[in-house]
C-alpha positions in Angstrom: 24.0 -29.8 25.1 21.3 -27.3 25.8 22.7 -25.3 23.1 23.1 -28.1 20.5 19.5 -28.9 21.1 18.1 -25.7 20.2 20.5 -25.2 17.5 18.9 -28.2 15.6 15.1 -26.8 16.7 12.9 -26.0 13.6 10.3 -23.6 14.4 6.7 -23.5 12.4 6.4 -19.5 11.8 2.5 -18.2 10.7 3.0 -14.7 8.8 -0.5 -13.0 9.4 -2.1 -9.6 7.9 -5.2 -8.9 9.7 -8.2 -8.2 8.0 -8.7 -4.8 6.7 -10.4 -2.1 8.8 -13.2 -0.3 7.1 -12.7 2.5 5.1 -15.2 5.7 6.9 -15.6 7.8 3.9 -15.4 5.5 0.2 -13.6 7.9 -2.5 -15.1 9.5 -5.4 -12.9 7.1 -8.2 -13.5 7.8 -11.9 -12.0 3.4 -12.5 -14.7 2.3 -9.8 -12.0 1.2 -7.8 -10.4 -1.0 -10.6 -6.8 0.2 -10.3 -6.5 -0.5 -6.5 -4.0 -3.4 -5.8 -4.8 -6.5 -3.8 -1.9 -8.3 -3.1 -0.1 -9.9 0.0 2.0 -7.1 2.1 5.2 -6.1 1.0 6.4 -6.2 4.1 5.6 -9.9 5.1 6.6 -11.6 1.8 10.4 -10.1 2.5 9.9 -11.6 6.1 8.9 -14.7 4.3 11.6 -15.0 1.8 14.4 -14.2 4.2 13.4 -16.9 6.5 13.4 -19.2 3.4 16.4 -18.4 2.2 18.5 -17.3 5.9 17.1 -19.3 8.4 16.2 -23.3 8.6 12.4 -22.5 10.4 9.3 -23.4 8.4 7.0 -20.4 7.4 3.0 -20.4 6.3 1.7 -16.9 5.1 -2.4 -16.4 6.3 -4.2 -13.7 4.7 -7.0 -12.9 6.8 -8.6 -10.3 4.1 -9.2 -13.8 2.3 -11.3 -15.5 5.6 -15.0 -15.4 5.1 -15.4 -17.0 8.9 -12.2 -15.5 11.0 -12.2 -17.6 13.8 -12.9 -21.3 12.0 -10.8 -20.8 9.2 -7.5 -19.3 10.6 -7.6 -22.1 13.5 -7.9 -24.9 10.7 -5.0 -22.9 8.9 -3.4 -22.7 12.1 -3.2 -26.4 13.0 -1.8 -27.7 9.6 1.6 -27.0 10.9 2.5 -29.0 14.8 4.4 -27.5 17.4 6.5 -25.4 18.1 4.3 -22.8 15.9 5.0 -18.5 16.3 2.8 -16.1 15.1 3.9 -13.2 13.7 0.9 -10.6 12.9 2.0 -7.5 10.7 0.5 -4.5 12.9 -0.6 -1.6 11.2 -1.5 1.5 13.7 -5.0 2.1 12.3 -5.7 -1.7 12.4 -4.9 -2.1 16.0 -8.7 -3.7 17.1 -8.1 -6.4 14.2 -4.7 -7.2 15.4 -6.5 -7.6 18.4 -9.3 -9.9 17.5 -6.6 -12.4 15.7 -4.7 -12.3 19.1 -7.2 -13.0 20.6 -8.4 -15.7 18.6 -5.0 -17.5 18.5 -4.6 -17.2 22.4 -7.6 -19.0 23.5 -7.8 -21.7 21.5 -3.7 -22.2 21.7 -3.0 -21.0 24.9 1.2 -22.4 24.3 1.8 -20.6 21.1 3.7 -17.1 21.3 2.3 -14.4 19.6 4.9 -11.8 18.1 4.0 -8.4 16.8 5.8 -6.6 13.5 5.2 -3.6 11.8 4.2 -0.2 11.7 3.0 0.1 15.5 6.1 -1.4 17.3 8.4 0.2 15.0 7.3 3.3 15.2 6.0 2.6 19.3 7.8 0.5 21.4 7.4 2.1 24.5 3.6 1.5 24.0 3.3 -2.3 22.6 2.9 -3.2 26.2 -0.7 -1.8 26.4 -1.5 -4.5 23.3 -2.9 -7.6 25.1 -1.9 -11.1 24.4 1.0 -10.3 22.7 4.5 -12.3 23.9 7.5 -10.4 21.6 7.1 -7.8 19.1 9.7 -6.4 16.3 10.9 -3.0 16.8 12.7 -2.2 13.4 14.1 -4.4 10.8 11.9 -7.7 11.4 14.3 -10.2 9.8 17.4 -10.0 12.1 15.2 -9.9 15.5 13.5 -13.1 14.0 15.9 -15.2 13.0 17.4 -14.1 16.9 14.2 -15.0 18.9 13.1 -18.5 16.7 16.8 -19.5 17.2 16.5 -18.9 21.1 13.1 -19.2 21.7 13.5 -20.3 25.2 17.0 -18.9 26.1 15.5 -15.6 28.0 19.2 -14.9 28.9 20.0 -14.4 24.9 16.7 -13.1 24.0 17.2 -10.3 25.9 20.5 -8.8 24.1 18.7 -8.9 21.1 18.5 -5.7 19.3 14.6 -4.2 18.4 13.4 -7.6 20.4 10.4 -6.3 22.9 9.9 -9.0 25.4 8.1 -9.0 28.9 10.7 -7.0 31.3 12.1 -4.8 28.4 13.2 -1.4 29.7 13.5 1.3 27.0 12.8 -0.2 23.8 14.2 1.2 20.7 14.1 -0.1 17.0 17.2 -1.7 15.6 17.3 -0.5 11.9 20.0 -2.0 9.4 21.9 0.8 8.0 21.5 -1.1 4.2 19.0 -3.3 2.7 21.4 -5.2 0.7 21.7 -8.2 3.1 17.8 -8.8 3.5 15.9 -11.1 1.1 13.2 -9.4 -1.9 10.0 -10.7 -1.6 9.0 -13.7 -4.0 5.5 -14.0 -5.5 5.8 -17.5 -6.5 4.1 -19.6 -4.0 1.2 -17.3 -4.0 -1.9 -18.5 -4.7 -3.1 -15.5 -7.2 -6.8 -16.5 -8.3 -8.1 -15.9 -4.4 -7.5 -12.3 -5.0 -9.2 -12.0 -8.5 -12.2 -13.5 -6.6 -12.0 -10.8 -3.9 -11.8 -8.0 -7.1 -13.7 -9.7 -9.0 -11.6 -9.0 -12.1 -8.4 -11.3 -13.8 -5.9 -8.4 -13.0 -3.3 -9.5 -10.8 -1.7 -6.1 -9.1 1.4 -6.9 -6.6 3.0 -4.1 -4.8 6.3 -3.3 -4.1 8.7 -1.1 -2.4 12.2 -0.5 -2.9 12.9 2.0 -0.2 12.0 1.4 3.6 12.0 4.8 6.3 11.2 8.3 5.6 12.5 10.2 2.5 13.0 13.6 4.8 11.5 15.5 1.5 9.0 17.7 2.0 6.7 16.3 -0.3 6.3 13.6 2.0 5.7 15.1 5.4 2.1 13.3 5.2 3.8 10.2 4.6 5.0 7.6 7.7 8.0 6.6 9.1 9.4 9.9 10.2 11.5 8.7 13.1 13.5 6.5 9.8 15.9 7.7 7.5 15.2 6.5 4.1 17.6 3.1 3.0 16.9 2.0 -0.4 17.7 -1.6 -2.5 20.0 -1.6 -4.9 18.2 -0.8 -8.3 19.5 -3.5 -10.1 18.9 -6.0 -7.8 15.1 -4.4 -7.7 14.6 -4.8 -11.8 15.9 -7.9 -11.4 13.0 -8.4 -8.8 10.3 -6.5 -11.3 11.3 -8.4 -14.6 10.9 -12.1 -12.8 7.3 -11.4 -12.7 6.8 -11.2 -16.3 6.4 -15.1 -16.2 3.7 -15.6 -13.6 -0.1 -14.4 -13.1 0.9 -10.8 -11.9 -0.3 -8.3 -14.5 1.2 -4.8 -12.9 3.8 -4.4 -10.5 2.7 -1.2 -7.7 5.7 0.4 -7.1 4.7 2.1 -3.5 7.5 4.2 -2.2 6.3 7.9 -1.0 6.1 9.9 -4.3 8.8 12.6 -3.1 11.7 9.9 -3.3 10.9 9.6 -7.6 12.8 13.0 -8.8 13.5 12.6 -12.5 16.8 12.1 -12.1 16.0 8.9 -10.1 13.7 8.2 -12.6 16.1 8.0 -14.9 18.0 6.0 -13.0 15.5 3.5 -12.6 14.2 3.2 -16.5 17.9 2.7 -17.7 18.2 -0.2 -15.3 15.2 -1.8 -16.6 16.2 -0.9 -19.9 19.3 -2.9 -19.5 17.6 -5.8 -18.4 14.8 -5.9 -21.6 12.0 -5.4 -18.7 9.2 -6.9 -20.3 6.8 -6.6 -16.9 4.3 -3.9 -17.0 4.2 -1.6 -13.8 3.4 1.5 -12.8 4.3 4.5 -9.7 3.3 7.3 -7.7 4.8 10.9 -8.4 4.3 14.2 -7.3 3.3 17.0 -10.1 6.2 17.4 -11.8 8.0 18.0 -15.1 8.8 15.0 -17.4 10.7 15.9 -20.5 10.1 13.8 -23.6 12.9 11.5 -23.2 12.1 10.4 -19.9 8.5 10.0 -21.0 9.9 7.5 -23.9 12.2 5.8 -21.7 9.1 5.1 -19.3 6.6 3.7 -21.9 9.8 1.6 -23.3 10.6 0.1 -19.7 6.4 -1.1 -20.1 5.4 1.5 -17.8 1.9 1.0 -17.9 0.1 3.8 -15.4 1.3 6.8 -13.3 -0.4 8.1 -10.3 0.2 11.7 -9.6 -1.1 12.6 -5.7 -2.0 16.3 -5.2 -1.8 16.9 -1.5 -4.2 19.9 -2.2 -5.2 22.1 -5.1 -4.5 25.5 -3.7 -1.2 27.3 -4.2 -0.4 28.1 -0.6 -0.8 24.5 1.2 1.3 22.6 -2.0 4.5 25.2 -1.0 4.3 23.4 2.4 5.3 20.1 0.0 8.0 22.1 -1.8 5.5 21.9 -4.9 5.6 25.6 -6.5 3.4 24.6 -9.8 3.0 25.6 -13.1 -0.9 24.4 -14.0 0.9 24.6 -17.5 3.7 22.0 -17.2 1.7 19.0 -15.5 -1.1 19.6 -18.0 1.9 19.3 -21.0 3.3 16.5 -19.0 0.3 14.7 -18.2 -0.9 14.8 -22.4 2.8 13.2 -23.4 2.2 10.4 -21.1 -1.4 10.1 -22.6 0.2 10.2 -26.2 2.6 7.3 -25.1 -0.1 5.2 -24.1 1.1 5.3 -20.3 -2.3 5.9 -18.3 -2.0 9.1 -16.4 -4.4 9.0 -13.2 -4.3 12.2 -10.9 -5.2 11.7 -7.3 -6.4 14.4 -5.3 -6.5 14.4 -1.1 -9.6 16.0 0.1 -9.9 17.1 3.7 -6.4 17.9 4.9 -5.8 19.5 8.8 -4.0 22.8 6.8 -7.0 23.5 3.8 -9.2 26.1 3.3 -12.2 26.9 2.5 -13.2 26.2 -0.9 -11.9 23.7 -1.3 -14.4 21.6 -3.9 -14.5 24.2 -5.8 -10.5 24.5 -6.4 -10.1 20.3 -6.7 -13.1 20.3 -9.5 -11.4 23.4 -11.5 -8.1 21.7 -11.5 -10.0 18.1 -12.9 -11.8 20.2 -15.1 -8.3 22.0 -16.4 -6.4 18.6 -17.0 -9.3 17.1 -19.5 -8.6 13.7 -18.3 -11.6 11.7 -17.6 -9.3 9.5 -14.8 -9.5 11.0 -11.5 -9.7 10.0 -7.8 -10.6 12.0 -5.0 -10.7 10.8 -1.2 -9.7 11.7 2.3 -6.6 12.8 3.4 -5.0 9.8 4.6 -4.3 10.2 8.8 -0.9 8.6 9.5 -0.1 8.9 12.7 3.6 8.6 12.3 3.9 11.1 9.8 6.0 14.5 10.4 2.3 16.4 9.4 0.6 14.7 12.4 3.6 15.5 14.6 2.9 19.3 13.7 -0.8 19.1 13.9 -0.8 17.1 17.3 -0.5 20.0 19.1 -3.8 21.6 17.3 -5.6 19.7 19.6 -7.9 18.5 16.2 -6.4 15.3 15.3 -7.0 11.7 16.8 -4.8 10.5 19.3 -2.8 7.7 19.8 -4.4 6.7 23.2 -8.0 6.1 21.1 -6.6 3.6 19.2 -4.9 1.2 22.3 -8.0 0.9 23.6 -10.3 0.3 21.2 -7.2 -2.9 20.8 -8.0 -4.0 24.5 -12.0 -3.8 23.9 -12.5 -4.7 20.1 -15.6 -6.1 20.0 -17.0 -3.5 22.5 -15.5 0.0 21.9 -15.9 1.6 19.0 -13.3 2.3 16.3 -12.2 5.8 16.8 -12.2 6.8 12.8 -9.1 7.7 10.8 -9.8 11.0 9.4 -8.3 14.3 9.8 -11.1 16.0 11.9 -12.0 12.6 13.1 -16.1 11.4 13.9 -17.1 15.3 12.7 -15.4 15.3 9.7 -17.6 12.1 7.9 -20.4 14.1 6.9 -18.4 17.6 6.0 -16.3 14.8 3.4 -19.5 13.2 1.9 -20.9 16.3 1.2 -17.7 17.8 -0.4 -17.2 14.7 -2.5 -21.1 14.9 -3.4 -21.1 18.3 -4.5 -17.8 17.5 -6.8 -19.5 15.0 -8.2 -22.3 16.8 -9.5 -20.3 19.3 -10.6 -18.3 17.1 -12.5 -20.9 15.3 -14.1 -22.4 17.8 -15.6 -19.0 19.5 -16.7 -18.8 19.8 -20.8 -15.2 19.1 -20.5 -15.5 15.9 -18.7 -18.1 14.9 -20.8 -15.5 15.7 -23.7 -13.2 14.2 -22.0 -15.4 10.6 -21.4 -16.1 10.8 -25.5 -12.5 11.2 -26.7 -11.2 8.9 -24.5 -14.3 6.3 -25.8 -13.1 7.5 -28.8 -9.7 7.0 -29.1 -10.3 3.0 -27.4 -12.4 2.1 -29.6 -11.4 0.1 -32.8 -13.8 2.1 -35.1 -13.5 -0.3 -38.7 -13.9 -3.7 -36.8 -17.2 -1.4 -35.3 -18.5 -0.4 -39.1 -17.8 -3.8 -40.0 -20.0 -5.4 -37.4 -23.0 -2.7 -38.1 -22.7 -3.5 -41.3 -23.0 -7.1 -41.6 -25.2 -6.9 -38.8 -27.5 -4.5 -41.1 -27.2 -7.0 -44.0 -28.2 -10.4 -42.1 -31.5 -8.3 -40.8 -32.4 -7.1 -44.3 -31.9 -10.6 -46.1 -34.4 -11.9 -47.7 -35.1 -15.5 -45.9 -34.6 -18.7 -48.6 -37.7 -20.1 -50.5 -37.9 -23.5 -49.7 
């Protein structure tokens, strides 16, 4: 009977993302931060939409980058939905403190609720989401198995317990449970989102969801600054995925993000990917992130036919010697030849340099403005290394003895509101003013460069609809020298 009972329990699930840590040193970006997506978490919305589709428990997805007052707002939000209610809060590493706060919130003013942890940090440490106060379960692995497991026996400890990647209080050794394919889980749907709050946050009508059609670590190279090193890369199937991509041509979403680590796009994949779009008529514009590499002019075709609209090419670092660490032996010639056919296909090519990396040298303003300077393109971004503490680079440097630990970040989580938020930069507190100064002294460089000031005009240039412009001038000029009418 017992069993029957809880069998026929429907659950109230919250989906939370925290709200966004601040950013310690802001990027020197050419679009003024225009290009960044906003969107609800990858992550979550596949959470969401297998629970919709696998399970029979109610779900309600809380951005709290949206909240202008934390703690009023999300406990309003929080009581729309009666008991039983979960919460389930995505848990980014660096983001520990506002995992925290939202814990903390939700405990004291409902004490009965259970609080669940997914994500990056129990994934990646499960042997330390112990140390996280106020938190009942948390999701080691693959979130939407150990779910559906712990809403369905919420109260059965005895069952709870043999569930794979489930963290409870008493468990010994934890280890993530990891499907070995992505083909059973559920794609994330955009539908029931509420688009215009995130214009208002941007401040602009550009709707920019992101995606990902791979989850765990590619094992290239290339993406040894990237996360989920203790993963082995699984992958949707690409049909399935354009399917995904071309259902959004309908609704308010004006560029899909495609976010997988830029080492797992090879040109062959590439190719793969554009002729499954191409067999589906994509209409949906969308864009990627690549590492400098050669696209020939059929691939560059394909891409602008598929509606590719922008591609982001990351630079780890501009000097030869660090970018064979990445497998990246360049040619300055071919990414400049690539970079101008995707210009002349109308596909916006924006470079993105990392500045501040544990392995540069010195010079290294100097070697990031040159290589601007040699691509003519007035797009450009330049900011701080990223820090990812699960990434195969960190594992290497930890040993250095220069990079932030773990340990800073669990207890700045137990002590939000007083300890302070150990900053995520490679070099960490020291390296804030060394970074503004570098990105300073780019800047004036750059600004008084004649070939980005080329650059700016040609591009103004080429935008510019220059007859409807000598049109306006000249009726403009005519109306001011009319004679007025006698009367």
């Amino acid at each position: 009977m017992l069993s029957q009972a809880w069998d026929d329990l429907q659950v109230n699930v919250f989906l939370i993302q925290p709200p966004d840590a601040p950013t310690p040193v802001a990027p020197l970006d050419s679009a003024q931060g225009a290009l960044d997506p906003f969107s609800p978490p990858w992550n979550l919305m596949c959470l969401q939409a297998f629970l919709q589709r696998h399970t029979r428990h109610i779900s309600r997805f809380i951005d709290c980058r949206l909240l202008t007052d934390l703690e009023p707002e999300l406990i309003r939000r929080l009581e729309e939905l009666e008991p039983p209610r979960v919460l389930v809060i995505n848990c980014p590493t660096l983001a520990l403190g506002q995992v925290a706060a939202v814990l903390e919130i939700a405990k004291r003013n409902f004490p009965a609720m259970r609080t669940v942890l997914c994500g990056e940090y129990p994934s990646t440490f499960p042997e330390h989401v112990s140390e996280i106060p106020r938190a009942d379960f948390a999701l080691a692995g693959d979130p939407e198995p150990i779910l559906r497991n712990l809403l369905d026996y919420l109260d059965i400890p005895q069952r709870l317990r043999r569930t794979p990647g489930l963290i409870m209080e008493g468990s010994l050794n934890p280890k993530p449970y990891r499907l070995p394919r992505l083909a059973g889980l559920a794609l994330a749907d955009w539908k029931d989102i509420f688009w215009n709050e995130y214009t208002q946050i941007l401040h602009t009508r550009a709707c920019r969801a992101e995606a990902r059609m791979t989850r765990g670590h590619t094992g290239n190279p290339g993406d040894r600054a990237y996360g989920d090193a203790g993963s082995g890369l699984r992958q949707w199937p690409m049909d399935r995925f354009a399917n995904l991509v071309s259902q959004c041509s309908h609704t308010e979403i004006k560029e899909i993000v495609l976010t997988d680590p830029p080492a797992f796009w090879t040109p062959d994949r590439l190719r793969e990917w554009v002729q499954a779009l191409l067999y589906i008529r994509n209409l949906q514009p969308w864009s990627l992130s690549i590492l400098p590499m050669t696209l020939d002019d059929e691939l560059v075709k394909d891409l602008r036919a598929t509606r590719c609209v922008r591609v982001e090419v990351i630079f780890p670092s501009c000097d030869r010697g660090v970018l064979a660490e990445y497998g990246i032996k360049l040619d300055w010639k071919e990414p400049a030849r690539t970079f101008r056919a995707l210009t002349d296909a109308g596909i916006r090519v924006y470079p993105r340099y990392w500045i501040g990396g544990p392995e540069e040298h010195r010079g290294e303003p100097e070697r990031i403005t040159q290589t601007i300077n040699r691509f003519g393109l007035c797009d450009y971004r330049v900011e701080p290394f990223p820090l990812v503490i699960d990434s195969p680079l960190y594992e290497q440097q930890l040993n250095q003895g220069t990079v932030p630990l773990l340990d800073e970040w669990i207890k700045w989580a137990r002590e939000p509101w007083i300890m302070e938020r150990p900053v995520p930069l490679w070099g960490g507190r020291d390296n804030v003013d060394i970074l503004y100064r570098d990105l300073k002294m780019i800047h004036g460089w750059l600004q008084r460069s004649p070939g980005m000031i080329w650059a700016r005009l040609r591009t103004l240039l080429r935008s510019k609809n220059w007859i409807e412009t000598l049109e306006d001038k000249a009726i403009a000029f005519l109306q001011r020298n009319r004679k007025p009418t006698q009367l």
